[in-house]
C-alpha positions in Angstrom: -19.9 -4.9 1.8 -16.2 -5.9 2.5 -15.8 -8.5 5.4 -14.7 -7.2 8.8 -11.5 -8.3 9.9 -11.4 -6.5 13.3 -13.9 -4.8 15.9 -13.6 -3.4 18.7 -13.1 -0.4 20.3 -10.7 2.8 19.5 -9.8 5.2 23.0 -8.3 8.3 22.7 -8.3 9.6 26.8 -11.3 8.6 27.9 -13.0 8.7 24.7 -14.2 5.4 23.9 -16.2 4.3 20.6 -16.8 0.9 19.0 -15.2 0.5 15.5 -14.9 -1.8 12.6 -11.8 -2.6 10.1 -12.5 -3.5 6.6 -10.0 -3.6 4.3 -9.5 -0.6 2.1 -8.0 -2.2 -1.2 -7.5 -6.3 -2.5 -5.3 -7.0 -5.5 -6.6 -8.6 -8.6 -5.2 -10.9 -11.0 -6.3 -13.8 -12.8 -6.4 -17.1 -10.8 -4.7 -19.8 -12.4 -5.2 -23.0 -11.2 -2.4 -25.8 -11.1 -3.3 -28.7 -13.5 -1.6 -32.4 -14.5 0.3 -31.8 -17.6 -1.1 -35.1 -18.4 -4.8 -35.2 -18.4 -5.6 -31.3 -17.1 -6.9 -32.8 -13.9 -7.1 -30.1 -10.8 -3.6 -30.9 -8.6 -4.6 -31.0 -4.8 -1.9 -29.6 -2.4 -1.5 -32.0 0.8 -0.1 -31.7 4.1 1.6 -34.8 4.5 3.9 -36.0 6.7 7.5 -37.6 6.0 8.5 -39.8 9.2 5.0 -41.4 9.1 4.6 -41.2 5.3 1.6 -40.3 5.1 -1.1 -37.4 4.6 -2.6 -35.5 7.3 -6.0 -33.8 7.9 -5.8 -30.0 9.2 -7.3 -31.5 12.4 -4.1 -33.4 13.3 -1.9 -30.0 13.0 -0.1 -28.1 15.3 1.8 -25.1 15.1 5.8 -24.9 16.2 8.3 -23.1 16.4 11.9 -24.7 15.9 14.6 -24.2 18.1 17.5 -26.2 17.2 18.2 -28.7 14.0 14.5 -30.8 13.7 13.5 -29.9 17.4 10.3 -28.0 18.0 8.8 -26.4 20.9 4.8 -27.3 20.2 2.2 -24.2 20.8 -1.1 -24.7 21.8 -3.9 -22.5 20.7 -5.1 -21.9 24.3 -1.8 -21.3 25.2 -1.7 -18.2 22.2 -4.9 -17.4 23.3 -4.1 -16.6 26.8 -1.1 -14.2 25.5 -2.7 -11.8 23.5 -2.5 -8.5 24.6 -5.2 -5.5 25.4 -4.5 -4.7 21.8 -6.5 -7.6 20.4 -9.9 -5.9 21.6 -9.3 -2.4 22.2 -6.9 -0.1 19.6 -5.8 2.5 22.0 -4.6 6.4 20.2 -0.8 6.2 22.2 -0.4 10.2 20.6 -0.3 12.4 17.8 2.5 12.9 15.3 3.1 15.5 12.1 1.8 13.7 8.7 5.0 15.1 7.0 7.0 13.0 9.8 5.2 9.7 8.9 7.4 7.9 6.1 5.3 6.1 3.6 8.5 3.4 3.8 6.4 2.1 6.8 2.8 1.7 5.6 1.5 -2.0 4.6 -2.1 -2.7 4.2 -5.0 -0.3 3.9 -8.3 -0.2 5.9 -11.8 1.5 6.3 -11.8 2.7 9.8 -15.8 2.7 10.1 -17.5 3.6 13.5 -19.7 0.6 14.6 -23.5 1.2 16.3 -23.3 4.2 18.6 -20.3 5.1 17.9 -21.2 8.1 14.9 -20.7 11.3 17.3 -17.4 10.5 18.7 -15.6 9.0 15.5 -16.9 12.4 13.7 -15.8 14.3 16.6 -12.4 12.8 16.1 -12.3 12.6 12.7 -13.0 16.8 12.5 -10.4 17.3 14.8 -7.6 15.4 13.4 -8.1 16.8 9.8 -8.3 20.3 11.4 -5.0 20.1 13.1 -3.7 17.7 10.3 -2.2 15.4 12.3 -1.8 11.7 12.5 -2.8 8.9 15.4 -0.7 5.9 16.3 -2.4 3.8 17.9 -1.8 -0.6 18.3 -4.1 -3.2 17.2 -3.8 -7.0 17.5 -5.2 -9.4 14.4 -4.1 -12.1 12.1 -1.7 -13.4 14.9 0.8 -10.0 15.6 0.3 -6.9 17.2 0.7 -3.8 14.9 1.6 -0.5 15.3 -1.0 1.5 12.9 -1.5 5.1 11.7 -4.7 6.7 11.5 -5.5 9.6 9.2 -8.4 11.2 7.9 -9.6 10.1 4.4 -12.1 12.4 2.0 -15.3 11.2 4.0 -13.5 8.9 7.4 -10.9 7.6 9.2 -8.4 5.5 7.0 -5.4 3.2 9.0 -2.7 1.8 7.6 -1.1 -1.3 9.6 2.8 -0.2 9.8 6.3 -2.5 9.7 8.4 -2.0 12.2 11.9 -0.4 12.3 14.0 -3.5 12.5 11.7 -4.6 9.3 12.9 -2.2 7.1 16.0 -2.6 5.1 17.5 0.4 5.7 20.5 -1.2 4.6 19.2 -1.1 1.2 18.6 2.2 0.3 21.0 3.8 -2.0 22.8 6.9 -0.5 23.1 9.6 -3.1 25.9 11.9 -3.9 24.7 15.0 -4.9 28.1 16.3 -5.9 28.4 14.0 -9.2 26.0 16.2 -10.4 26.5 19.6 -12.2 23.6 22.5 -12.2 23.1 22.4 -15.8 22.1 18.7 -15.4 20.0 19.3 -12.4 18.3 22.2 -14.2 17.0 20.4 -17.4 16.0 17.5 -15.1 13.8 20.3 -13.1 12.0 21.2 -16.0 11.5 17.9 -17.8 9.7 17.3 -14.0 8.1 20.2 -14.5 6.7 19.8 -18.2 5.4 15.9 -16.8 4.1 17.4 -13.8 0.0 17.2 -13.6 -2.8 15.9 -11.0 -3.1 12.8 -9.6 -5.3 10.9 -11.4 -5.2 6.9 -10.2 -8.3 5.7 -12.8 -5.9 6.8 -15.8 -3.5 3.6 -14.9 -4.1 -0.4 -15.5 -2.6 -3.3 -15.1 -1.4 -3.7 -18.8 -0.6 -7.5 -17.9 -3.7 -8.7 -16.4 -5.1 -7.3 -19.5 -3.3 -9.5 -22.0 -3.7 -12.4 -20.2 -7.2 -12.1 -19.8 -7.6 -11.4 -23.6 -4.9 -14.4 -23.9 -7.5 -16.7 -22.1 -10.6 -15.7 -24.2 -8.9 -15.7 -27.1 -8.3 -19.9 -26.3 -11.4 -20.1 -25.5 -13.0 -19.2 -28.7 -10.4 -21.3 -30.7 -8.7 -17.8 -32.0 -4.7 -16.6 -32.1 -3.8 -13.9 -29.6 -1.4 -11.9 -31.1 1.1 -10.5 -28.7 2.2 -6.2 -28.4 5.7 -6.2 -29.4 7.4 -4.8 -26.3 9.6 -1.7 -26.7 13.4 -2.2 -26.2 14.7 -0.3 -23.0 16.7 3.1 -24.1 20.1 2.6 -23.8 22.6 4.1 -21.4 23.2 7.8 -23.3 24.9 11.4 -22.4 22.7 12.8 -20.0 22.0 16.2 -20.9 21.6 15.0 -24.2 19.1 13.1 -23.1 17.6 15.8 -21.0 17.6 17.9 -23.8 15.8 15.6 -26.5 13.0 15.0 -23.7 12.5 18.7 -23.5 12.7 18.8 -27.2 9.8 15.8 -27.5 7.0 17.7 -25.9 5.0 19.7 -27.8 4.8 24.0 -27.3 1.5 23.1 -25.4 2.6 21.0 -23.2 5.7 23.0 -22.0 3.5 25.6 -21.8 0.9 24.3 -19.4 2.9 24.0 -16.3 4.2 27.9 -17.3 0.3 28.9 -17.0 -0.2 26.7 -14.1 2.2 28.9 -12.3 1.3 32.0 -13.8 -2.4 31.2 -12.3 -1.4 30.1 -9.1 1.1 33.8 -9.4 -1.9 35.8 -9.7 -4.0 34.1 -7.0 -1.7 35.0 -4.6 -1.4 38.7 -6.2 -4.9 38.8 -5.8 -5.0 37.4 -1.9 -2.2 40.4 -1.1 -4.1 42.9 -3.1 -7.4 41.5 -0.9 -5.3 42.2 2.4 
């Protein structure tokens, strides 16, 4: 089972019930280590310290924070320890927003929301209840040294919470602002149905990490002494016309395949005929 990172307990009124966080997802890749060019030897990183010149166990480490040019006001742990908030024990529900409000722009990491001992009935009770009404909880939590704003939502089987950034951490400055009249209908209708044609379920286990992949066949090909052979990589597509474009796409999928999302919709058209017809 996944290590806890935070317990405690989750109120909504006066509902309170003990919880766990464990975390929902970790990344993987191939751990390379850093070696001597020299003799392959493992290279250790050390703290050292330049005005003494010398290295440093953990032990002899403070944190700072620096307020002018090589000037640091020193923090000491029981000095952070005193100033964390309510939000470091207990994740309080602060209300209940729309899911189509939440902006996936905010979410960062992923956890398991689990109900710790005694706490099954009232996580359930809250759980049914948010995914009848479909809405979402904010709520704050403290861990890992900052105090997050998090959204709860209900997952297939439990609660799932995302930790969130906040507003003045996203660069809103960045996003591109479109100008919807550079474009001309006949465009917008080709593109609509090339979406349409690569339109189909959700299906996360069809997708891998192609480079992981070649570099762990890279590494056990050294091993046994062999040559890896590298996949040529395709050149990108140069700028073209775009309905041209548009129009070979549409022209590359098969009959069957533009006719799948036709039937999708015809399906869907008589399910609804059907309900009507039922009413």
């Amino acid at each position: 089972m996944p290590s806890i990172v935070w317990s405690g307990h989750l109120t909504f009124g006066l509902v309170s019930l003990p919880v766990q966080l464990v975390t929902a997802a970790r990344r993987k890749s191939v751990d390379l280590d850093l070696l001597h060019i020299t003799d392959h030897s493992r290279v250790k990183q050390v703290l050292y310290c330049k005005a003494e010149d010398k290295p440093l166990e953990r032990s002899e480490i403070v944190k700072g924070f620096q307020y002018e040019t090589d000037r640091y006001v020193v923090l000491d742990p029981k000095e952070l320890a005193k100033i964390k908030p309510k939000s470091a024990k207990v994740m309080e529900i602060l209300e209940f927003v729309n899911a189509a409000d939440v902006d996936p722009i905010y979410f960062d990491t992923s956890y398991y929301l689990l109900p710790d001992e005694g706490g099954e009935k009232p996580y359930t009770l809250l759980y049914i209840a948010m995914h009848n009404t479909q809405y979402f909880a904010l709520a704050k939590v403290t861990m890992h040294d900052r105090e997050y704003t998090v959204v709860i939502r209900c997952g297939a089987r439990g609660l799932i919470l995302h930790t969130m950034f906040y507003a003045d951490e996203i660069r809103q400055e960045q996003a591109f602002r479109t100008e919807p009249g550079v474009v001309v209908q006949k465009e917008l209708t080709l593109a609509k149905a090339l979406i349409e044609n690569l339109a189909t379920s959700f299906e996360p286990k069809k997708y891998k990490d192609a480079y992981r992949g070649q570099l762990e066949a890279l590494i056990q090909a050294k091993i046994k002494g062999k040559k890896f052979v590298t996949t040529p990589s395709s050149p990108a597509a140069p700028m073209v016309d775009i309905m041209d474009a548009l129009q070979k796409s549409l022209s590359q999928r098969s009959p069957k395949q533009i006719a799948a999302p036709a039937r999708k919709k015809a399906k869907s058209a008589a399910k609804t005929a059907v309900k009507r017809k039922a009413k």
